[in-house]
N, C-alpha and C positions, 0 to 999 in steps of 0.2 A: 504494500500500500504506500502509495505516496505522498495522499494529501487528505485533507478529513473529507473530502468530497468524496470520493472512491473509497473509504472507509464507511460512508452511508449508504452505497451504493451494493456494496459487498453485503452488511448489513440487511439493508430490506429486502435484497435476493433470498438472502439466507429465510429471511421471516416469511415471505412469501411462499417458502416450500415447505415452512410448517405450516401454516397456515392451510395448504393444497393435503399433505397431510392428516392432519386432523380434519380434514373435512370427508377426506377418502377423494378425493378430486384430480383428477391428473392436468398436468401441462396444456395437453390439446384439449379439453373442458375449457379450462379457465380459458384461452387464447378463443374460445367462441365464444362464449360469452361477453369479452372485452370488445371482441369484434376483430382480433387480430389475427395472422397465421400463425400460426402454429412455432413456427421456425423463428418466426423475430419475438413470440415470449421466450423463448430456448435463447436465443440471445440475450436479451434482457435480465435470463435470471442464472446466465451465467458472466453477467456483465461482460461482457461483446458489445452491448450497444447499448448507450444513456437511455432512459428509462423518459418518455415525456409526460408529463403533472398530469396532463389531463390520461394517459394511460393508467397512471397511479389512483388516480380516483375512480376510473372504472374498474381496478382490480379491487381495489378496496370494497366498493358496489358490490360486485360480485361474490365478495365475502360477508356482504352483511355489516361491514366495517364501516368508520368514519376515516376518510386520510390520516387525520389527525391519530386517532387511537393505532392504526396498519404506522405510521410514523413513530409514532411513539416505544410502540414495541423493538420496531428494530435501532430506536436509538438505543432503548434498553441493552441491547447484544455489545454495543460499542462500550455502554461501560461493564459492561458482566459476560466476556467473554464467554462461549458455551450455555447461557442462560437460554431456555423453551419460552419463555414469558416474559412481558414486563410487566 
């Protein structure tokens, strides 16, 4: 990691596949629902490619989440290494 931007990014990938997870949800679900292919959420949640605000609030959507709370959590990771929750 280089800079705390790609530390958030790494981050909310990371929470985003618990999230998919716990829900029983795979990759190519959430990517239709978002409205996306398939292949650019694969990108995204292996950070390959910046994630855009308004895809973050329809993954959020999609989980029933607020940005805010799917944000919050994975800032939680950044200060508690290996933590499942904030």
């Amino acid at each position: 990691m280089t800079n705390a931007f790609e530390g958030l990014e790494e981050a909310l990938s990371t929470q985003i596949k618990v999230e998919l997870v716990e829900r029983g949800m795979d990759q190519k679900t959430l990517a239709e629902r978002v409205g996306i292919h398939p292949v650019t959420m694969t990108k995204y949640l292996k950070n390959q490619r910046t994630m855009p605000v308004t895809t973050l609030f329809d993954i959020a959507a999609a989980f029933d989440l607020s940005p805010r709370l799917l944000m919050q959590r994975a800032e939680a990771r950044i200060a508690r290494p290996g933590a499942r929750r904030a």
